[in-house]
C-alpha positions in Angstrom: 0.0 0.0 0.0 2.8 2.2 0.4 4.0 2.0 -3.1 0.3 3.0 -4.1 0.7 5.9 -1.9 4.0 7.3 -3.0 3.1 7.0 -6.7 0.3 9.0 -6.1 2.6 11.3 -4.3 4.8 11.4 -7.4 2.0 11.8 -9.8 0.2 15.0 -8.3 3.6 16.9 -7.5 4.4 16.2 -11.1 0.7 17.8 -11.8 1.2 20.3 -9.6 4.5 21.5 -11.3 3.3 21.2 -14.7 -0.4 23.4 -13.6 2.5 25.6 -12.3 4.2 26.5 -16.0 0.4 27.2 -17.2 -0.2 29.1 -14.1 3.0 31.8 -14.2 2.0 32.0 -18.0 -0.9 34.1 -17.2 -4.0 31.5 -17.3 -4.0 32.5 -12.9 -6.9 29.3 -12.5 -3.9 27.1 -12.8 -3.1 28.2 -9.1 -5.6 26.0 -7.9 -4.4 23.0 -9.2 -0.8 23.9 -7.8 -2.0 24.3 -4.7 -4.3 21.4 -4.7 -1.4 19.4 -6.4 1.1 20.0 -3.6 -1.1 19.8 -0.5 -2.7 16.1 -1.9 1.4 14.8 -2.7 2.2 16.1 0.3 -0.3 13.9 2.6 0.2 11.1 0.0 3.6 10.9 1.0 3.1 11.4 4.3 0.7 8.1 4.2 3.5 6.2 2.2 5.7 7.2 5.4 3.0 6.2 8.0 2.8 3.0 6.3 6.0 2.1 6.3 8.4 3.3 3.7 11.5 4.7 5.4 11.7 8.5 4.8 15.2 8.4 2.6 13.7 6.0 -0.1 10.3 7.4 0.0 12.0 11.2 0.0 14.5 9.9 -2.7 12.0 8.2 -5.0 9.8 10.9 -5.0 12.1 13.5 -5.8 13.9 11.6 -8.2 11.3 10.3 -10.3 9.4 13.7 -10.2 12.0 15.4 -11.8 12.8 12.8 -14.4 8.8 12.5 -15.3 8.5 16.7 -15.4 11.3 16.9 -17.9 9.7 14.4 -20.2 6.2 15.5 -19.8 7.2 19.4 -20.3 9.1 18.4 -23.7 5.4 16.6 -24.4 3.4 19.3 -23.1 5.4 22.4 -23.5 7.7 21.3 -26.5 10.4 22.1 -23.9 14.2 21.1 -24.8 15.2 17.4 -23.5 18.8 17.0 -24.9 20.8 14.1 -25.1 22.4 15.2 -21.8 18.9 15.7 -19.7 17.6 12.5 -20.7 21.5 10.3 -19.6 20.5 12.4 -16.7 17.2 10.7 -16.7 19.2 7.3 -16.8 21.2 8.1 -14.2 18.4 9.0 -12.1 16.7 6.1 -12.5 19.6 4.1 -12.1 19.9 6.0 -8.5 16.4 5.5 -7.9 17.3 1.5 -7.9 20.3 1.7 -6.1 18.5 3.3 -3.0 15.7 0.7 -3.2 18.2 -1.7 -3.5 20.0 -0.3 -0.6 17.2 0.0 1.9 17.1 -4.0 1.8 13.8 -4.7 2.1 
């Protein structure tokens, strides 16, 4: 159930940062869904803890893997850059990402 929880931590921070670039780009609405965004990844990963997942893997994941999945969604989205450099930095992210889960052993 953790898991479930931090993936839904994941996906709304990611939401929330991407309702972000629309909001600063003067559609102001956006705001809302920012705020919304942050406050629900927020408790999500604070469930994820509560049920378990030690704070450096849940804290690492999250982080990790939110800003591997914004750079590819804003090149989607937003027709952003993602270089050949940004996305080896991708791969080493999510090479990271294993090691810790690897490392917290359990």
């Amino acid at each position: 159930m953790e898991w479930l929880f931090l993936a839904a931590a994941i996906g709304l921070e990611v939401s929330g940062t991407l309702a972000l670039r629309m909001a600063v780009h003067g559609r102001r609405p956006w705001y809302i869904v920012v705020v919304t965004g942050y406050v629900a990844a927020f408790t999500f990963l604070a469930l994820a803890l509560d049920a378990g997942l030690p704070l450096g893997v849940a804290y690492g994941i999250w982080a990790a893997t939110g800003v591997a999945l914004t750079a590819i969604a804003s090149r989607l989205l937003f027709r952003e850059p993602l270089t050949r450099v940004m996305v080896a930095g991708i791969a080493l992210i999510a090479a990271g990402v294993l090691v810790v889960e690897l490392g917290a052993g359990h």
